[in-house]
NUPA-531081 format. One record per residue: residue in one letter; y, z, x of N, C-alpha, C in turn. Coordinates in steps of 0.1 Angstrom, whole numbers, plus 2048, in hexadecimal, padded with zeros to 3 digits. Atoms other than C-alpha are relative to their C-alpha. Layout:
BEGIN
REC/a/Y/Z/X/Y/Z/X/Y/Z/X
...
END
This chain:
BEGIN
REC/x/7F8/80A/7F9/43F/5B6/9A5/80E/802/7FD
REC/x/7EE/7FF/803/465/5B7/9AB/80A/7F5/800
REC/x/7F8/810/7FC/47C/59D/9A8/80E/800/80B
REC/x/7F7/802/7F6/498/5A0/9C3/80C/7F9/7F8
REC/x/7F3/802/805/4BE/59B/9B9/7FE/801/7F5
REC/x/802/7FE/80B/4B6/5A7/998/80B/80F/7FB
REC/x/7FA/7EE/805/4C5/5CC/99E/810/7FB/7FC
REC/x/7F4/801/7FF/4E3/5D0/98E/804/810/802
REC/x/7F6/7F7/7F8/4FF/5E6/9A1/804/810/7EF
REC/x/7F8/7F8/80D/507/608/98E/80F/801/7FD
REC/x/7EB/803/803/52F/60F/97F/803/806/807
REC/x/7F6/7F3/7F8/549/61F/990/7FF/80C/7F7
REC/x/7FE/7F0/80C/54C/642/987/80E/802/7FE
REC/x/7F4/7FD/80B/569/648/971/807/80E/804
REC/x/7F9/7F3/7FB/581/661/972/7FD/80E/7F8
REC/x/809/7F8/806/56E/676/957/7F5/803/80A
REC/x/806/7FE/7F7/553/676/96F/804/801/80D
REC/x/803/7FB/7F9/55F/67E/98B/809/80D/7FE
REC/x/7FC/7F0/806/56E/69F/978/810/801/7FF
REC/x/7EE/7FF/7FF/594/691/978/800/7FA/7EA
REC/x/7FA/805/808/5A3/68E/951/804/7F2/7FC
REC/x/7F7/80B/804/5AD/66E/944/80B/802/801
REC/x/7F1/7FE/803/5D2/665/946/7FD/7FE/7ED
REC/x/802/804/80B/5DD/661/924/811/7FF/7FD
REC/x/7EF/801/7FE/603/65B/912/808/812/7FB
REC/x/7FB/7F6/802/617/678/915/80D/7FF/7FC
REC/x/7FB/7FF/800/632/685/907/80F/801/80F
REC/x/7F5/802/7F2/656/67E/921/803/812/801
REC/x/800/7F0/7F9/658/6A1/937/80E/800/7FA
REC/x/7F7/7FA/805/670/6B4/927/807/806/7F3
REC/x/7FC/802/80D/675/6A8/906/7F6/7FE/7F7
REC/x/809/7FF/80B/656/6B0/8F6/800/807/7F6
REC/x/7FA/7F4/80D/65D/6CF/8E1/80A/7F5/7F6
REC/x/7FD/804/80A/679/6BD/8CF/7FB/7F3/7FC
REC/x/807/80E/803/665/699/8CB/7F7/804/7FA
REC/x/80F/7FB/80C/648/6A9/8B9/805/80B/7F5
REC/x/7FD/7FC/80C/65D/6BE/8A4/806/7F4/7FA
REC/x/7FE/80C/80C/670/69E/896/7F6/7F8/7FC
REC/x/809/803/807/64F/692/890/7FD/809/7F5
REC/x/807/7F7/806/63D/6AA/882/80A/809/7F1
REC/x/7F7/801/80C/65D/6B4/86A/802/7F4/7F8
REC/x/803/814/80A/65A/68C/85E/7F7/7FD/7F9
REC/x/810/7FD/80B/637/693/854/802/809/7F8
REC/x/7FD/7F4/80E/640/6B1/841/804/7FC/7F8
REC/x/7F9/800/80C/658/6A3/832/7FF/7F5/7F6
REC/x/80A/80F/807/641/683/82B/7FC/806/7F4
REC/x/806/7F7/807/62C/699/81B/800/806/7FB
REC/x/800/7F9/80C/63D/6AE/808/806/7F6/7F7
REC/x/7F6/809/80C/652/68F/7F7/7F5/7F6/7F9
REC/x/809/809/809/630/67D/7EF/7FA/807/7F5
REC/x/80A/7F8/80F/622/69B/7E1/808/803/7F0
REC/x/7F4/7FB/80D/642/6A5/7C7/7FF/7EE/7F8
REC/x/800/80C/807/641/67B/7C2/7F6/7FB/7FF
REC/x/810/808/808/619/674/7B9/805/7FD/7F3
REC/x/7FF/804/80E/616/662/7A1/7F3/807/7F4
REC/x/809/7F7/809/60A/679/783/809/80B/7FB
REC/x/7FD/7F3/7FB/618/697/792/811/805/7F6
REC/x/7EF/7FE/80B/63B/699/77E/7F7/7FF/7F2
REC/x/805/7FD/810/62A/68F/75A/7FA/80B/7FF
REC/x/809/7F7/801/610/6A6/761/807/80D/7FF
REC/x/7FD/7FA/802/624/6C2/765/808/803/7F0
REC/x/7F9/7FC/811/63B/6BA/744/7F6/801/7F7
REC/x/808/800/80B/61C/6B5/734/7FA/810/7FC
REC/x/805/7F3/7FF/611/6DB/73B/80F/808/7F9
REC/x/7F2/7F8/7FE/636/6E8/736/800/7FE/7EE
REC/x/7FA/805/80D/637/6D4/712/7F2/806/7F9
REC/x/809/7F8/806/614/6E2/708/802/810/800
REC/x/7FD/7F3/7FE/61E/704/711/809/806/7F3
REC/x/7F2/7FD/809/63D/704/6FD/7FC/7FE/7F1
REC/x/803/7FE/80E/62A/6F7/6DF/7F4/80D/7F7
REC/x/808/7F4/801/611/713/6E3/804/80E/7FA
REC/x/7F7/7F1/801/62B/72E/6E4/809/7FE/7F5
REC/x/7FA/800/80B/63C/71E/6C6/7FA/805/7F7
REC/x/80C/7FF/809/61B/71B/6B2/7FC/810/801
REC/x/805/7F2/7FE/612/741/6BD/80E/808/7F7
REC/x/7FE/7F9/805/633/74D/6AF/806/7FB/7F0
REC/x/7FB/807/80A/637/736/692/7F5/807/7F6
REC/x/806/7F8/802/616/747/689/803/80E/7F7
REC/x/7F7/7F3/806/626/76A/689/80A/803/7F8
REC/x/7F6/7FF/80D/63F/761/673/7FA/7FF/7F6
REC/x/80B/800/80E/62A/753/65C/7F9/808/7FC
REC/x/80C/7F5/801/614/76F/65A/809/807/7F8
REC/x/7F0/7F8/804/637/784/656/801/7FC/7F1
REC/x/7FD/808/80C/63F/76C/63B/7F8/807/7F4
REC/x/804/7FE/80B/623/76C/629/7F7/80F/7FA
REC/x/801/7F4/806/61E/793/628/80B/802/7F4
REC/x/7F5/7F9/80A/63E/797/61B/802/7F7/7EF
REC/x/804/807/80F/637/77E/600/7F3/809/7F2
REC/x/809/7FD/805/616/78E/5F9/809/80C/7F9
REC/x/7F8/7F6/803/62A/7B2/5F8/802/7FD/7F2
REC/x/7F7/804/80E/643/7A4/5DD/7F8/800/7F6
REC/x/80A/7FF/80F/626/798/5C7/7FA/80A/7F5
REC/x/807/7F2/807/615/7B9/5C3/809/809/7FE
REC/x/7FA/7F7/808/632/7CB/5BE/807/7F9/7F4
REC/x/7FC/807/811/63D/7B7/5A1/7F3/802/7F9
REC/x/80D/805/809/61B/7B4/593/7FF/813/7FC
REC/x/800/7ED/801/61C/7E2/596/80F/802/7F7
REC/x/7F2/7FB/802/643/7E0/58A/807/80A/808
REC/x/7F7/7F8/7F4/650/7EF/5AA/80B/7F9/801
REC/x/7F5/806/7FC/671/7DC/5A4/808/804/808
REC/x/7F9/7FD/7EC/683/7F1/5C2/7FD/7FB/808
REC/x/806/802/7F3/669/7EA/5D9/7FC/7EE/7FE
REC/x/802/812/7FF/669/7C2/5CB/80D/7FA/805
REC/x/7F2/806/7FA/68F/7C1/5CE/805/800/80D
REC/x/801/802/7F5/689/7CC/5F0/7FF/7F8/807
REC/x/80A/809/7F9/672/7B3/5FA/805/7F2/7FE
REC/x/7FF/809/803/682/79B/5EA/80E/7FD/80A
REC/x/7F3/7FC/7F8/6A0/7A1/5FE/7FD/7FB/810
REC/x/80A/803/7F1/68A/7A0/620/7FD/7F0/800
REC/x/803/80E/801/67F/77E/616/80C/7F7/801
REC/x/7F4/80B/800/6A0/76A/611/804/806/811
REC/x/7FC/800/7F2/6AC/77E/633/7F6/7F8/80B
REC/x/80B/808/7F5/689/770/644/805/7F4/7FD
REC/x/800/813/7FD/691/74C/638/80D/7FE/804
REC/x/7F0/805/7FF/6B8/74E/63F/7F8/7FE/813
REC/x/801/7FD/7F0/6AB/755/665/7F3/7FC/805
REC/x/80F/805/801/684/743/663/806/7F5/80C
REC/x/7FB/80D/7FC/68E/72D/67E/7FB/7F0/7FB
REC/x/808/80C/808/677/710/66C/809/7FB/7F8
REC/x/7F5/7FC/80B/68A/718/64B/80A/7FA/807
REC/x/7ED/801/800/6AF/717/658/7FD/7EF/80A
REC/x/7FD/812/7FA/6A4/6F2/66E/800/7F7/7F6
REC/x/806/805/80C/695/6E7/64D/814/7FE/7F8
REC/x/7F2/804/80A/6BA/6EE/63B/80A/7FB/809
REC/x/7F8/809/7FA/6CE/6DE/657/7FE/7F5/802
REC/x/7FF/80D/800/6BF/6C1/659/7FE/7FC/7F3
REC/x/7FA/80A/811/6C0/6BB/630/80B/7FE/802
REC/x/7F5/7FF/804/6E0/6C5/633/80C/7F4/80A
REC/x/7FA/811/7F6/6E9/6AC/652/800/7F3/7F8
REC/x/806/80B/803/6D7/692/642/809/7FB/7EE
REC/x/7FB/801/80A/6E8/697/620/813/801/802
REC/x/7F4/806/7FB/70B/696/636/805/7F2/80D
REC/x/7FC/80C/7F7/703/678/647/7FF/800/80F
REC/x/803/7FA/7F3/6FF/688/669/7F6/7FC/804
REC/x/80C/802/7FC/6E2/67A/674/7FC/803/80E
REC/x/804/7FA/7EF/6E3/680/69C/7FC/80C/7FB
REC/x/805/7F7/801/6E3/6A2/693/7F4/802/7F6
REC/x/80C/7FF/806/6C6/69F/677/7FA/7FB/808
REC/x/80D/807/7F4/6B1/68E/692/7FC/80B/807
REC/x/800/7F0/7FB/6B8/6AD/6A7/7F5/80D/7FE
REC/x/808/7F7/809/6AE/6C3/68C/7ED/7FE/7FF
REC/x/810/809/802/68E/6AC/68A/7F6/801/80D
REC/x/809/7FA/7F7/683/6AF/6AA/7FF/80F/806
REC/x/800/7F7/7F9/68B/6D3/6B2/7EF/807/7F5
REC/x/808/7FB/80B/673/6D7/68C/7F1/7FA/80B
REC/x/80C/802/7FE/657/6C1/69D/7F9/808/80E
REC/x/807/7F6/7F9/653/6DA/6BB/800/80D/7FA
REC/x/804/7F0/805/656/6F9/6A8/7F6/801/7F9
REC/x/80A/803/809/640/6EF/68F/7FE/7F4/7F5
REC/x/802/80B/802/634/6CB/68E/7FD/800/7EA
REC/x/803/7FF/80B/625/6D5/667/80B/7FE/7FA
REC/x/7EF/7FE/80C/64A/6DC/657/804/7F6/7FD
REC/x/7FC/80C/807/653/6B9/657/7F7/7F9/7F4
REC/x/80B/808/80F/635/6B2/639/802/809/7F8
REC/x/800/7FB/80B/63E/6B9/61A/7EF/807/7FA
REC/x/808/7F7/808/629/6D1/605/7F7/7F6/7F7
REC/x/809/806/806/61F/6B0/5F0/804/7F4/805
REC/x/801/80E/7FC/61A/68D/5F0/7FD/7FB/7F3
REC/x/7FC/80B/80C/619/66B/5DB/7FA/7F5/808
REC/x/7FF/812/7FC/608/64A/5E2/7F6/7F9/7F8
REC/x/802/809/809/5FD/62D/5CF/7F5/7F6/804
REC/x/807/80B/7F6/5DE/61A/5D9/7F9/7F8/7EF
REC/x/806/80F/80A/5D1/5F9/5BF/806/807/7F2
REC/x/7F8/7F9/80D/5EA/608/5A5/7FA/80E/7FA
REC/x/804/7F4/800/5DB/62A/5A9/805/80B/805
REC/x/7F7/7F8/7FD/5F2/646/5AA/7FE/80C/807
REC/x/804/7F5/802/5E7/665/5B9/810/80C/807
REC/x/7F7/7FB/7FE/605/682/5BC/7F8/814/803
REC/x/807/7F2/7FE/5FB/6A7/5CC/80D/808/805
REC/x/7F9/7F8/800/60C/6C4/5CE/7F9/80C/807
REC/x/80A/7F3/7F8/601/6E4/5E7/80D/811/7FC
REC/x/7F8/7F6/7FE/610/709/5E2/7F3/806/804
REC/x/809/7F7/7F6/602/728/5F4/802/810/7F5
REC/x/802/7F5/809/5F5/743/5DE/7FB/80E/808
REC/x/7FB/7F0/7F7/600/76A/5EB/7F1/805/7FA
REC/x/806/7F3/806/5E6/77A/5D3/7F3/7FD/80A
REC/x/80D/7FE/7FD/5C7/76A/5E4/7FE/800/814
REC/x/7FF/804/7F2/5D3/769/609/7FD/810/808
REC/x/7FF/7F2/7F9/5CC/785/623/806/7FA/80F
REC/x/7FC/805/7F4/5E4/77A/641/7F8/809/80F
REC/x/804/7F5/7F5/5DA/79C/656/7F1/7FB/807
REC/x/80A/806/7FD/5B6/789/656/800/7F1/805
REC/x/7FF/813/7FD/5C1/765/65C/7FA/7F7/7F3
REC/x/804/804/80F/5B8/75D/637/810/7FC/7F7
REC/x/7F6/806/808/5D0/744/627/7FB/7F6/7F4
REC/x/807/808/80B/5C9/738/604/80D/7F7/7FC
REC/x/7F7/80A/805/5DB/715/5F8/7FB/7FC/7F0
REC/x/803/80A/80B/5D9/706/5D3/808/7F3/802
REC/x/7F7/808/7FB/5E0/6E7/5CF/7F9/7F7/7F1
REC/x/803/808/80B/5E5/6CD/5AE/800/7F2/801
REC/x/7FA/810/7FB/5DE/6AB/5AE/7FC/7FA/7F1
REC/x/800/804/80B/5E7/693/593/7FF/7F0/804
REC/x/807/80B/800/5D4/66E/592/806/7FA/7F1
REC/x/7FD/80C/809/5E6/651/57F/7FD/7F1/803
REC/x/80D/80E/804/5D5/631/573/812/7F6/7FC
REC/x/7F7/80D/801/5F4/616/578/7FA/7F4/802
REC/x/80B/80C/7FE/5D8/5FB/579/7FE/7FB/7F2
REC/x/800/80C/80B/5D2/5E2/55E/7EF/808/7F9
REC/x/80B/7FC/7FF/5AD/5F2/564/7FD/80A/7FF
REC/x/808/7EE/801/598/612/558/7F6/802/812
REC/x/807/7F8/7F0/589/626/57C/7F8/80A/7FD
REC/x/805/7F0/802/573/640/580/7FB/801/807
REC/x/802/7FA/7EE/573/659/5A0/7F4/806/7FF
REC/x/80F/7FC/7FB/556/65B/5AF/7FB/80A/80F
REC/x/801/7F5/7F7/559/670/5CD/80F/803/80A
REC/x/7F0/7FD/7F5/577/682/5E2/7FD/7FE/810
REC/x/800/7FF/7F5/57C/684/608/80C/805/806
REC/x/7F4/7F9/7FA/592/6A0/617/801/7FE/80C
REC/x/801/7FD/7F2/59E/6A0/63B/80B/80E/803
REC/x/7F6/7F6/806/5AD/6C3/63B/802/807/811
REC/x/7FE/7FB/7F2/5BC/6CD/65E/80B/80D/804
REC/x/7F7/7F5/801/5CB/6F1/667/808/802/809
REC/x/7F3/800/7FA/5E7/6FC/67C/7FC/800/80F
REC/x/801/7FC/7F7/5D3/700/699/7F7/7ED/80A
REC/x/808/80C/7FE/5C8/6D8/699/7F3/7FF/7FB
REC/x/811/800/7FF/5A2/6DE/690/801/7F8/7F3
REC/x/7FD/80F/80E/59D/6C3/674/7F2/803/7F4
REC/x/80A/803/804/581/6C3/65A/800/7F7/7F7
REC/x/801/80B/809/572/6A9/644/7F7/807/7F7
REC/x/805/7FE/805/568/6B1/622/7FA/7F7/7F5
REC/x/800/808/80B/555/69C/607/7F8/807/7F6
REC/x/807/7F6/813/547/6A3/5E3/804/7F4/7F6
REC/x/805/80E/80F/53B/68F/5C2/80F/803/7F7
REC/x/7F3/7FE/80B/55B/68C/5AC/80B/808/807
REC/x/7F8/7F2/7FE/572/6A7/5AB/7FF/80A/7F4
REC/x/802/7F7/80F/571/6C8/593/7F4/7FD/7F9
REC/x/80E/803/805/54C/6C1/58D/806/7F0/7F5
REC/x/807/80C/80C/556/69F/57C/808/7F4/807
REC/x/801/810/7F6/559/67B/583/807/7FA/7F5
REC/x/7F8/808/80D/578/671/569/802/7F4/7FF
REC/x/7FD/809/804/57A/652/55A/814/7FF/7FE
REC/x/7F5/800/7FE/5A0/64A/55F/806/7F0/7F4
REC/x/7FF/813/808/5AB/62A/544/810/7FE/803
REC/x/7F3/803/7FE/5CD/61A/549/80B/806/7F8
REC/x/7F4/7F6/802/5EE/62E/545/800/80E/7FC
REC/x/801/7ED/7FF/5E0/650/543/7FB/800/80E
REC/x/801/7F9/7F2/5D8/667/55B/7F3/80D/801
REC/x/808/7F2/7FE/5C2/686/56A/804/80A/806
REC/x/7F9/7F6/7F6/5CD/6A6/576/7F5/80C/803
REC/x/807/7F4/7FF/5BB/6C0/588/800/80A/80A
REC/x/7FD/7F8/7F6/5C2/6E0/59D/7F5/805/804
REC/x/806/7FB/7F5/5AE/6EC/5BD/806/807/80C
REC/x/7F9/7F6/7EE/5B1/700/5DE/7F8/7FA/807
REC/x/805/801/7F3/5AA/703/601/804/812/807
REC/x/7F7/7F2/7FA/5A9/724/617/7FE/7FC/80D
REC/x/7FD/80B/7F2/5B6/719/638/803/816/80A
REC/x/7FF/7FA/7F8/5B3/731/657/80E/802/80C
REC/x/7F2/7FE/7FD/5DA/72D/660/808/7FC/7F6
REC/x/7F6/7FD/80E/5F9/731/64C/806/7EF/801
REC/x/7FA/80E/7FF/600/70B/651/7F5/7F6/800
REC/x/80A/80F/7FE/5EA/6E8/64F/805/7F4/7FA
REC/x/7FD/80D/807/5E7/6C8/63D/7F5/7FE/7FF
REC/x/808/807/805/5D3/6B6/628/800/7F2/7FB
REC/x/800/80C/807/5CB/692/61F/7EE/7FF/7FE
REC/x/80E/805/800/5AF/67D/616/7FF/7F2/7F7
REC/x/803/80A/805/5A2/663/5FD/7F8/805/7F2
REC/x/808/800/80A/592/65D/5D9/7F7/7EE/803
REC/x/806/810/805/573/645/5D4/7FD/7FE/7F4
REC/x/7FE/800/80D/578/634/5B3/7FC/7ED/802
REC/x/80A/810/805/569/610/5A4/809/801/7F0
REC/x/7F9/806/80F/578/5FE/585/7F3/802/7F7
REC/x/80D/804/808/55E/5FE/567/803/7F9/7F8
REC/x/7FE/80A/80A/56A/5E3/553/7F6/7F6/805
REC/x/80C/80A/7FE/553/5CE/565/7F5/804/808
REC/x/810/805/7FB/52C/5CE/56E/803/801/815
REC/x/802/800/7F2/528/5D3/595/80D/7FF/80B
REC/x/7F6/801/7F6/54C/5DA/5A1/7FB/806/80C
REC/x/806/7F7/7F3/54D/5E8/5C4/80F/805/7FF
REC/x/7FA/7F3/802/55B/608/5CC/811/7FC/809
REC/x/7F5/803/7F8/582/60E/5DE/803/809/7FC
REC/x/7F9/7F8/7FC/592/629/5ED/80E/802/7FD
REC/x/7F1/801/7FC/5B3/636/5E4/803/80E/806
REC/x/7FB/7FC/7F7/5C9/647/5F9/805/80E/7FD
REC/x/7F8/7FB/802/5D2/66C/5F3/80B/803/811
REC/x/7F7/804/7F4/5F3/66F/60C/804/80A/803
REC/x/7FC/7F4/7FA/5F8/68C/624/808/80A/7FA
REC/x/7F2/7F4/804/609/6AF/619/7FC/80C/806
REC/x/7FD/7FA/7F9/60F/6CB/627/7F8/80F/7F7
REC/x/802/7F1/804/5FD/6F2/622/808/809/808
REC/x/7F6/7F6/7F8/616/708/62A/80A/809/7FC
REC/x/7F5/7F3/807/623/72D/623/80F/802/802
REC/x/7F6/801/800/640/724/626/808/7F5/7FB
REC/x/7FD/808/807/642/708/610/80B/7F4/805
REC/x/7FA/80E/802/65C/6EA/60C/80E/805/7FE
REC/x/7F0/7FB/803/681/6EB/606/7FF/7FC/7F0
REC/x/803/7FD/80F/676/6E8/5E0/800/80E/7FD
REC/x/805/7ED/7FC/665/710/5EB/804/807/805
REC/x/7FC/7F7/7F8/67D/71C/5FF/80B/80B/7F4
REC/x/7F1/7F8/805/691/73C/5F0/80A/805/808
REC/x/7F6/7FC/7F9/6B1/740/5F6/80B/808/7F7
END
């Protein structure tokens, strides 16, 4: 069954269908060439001024430029060191044989290396700023030391005082046991524990955090120290020398002692503080010869 007045009419055919283009908006006859280049140079030059001004895009570059530079410091701060501490080793063994020509040599080589160590000679400009008052330029000196080699500004030892507990350390770098040619650097190092406490202590275990030139960090612990666990009583002291052999000619060490009072029944334990110092063949302006 059909229903009548139901059909609906088909569309007009379009100007796609009947095989003609759409109009569409054109460029004005004549002046299209240069109206689509002043565009199209507007976008470029959109686009290159967003990309130079992302946000990122500038830090990010100094950040690669400032790692770079501390890389290529670190790589030849290295090579000196190495330098260094051959010609240290050298010296040793010819004194120790009595080659005093070939020690007077050496010894000679050494003060010329530290007159010209660039570390060294920042190291005596900014004492020597600092000891004429100059301070802009010791600042200078300070930051040119912390990109050459962040290490140089830590002394060799340290000092700090935790619950009237003194502990005082001292690092030097020993030629005879070191093999630089291998990346083998041996440190000793002395530390002396004083009892400024009203109260007797007794250390019960260490904790080193010993980190080399290259950043890589480790943590060491162990029962006492020197196989013993000294009883410390008020206004004396303990002293006892140890090493480290560190795989670059530069690092740092700190850490902690855990120690308990024994004058009374169920003290609890407390940490004191030993306070950063420096391993490094090239020592301190205490170590430097000149």
């Amino acid at each position: 069954m059909q229903c009548a007045g139901l059909r609906s009419s088909s569309p007009a055919p379009t100007a796609a269908w009947m095989g003609r283009r759409p109009r569409t908006a054109r460029w004005p006859r004549g002046r299209l060439p240069a109206a689509r280049r002043v565009v199209m140079a507007s976008a470029a030059a959109s686009d290159a001024n967003s990309s130079s001004n992302s946000p990122g895009r500038g830090e990010e570059r100094e950040e690669v430029a400032r790692k770079e530079k501390e890389e290529k410091a670190a790589a030849s701060l290295l090579m000196r060191s190495q330098k260094y501490a051959m010609l240290k080793q050298q010296l040793a063994v010819a004194a120790q044989f009595e080659d005093y020509k070939e020690a007077a040599r050496l010894r000679d080589s050494l003060r010329t290396f530290e007159e010209e160590e660039p570390v060294l000679r920042l190291r005596r400009l900014m004492k020597k700023a600092i000891q004429e008052e100059r301070f802009e330029d010791a600042a200078k000196y300070r930051d040119e030391l912390k990109i050459l080699a962040p290490h140089s500004l830590l002394k060799c030892s340290s000092d700090a005082t935790t619950l009237g507990i003194r502990v005082q350390v001292r690092s030097v770098y020993i030629e005879s046991r070191s093999q630089p040619l291998k990346g083998q650097f041996f440190f000793a190092y002395r530390i002396r524990i004083t009892n400024n406490s009203q109260r007797p202590v007794q250390l019960l275990r260490r904790h080193w955090i010993v980190t080399d030139g290259n950043g890589r960090t480790e943590n060491i612990w162990g029962v006492g120290v020197v196989g013993e666990q000294p009883v410390i009583f008020p206004r004396t002291g303990f002293e006892y020398s140890s090493a480290c052999p560190l795989s670059t000619p530069n690092g740092r060490m700190e850490g902690d002692f855990e120690m308990k009072h024994i004058d009374k029944a169920g003290s609890s334990t407390f940490n004191v503080a030993i306070a950063p110092f420096s391993l490094s063949i090239l020592g301190d302006d205490n170590d430097v010869l000149l």
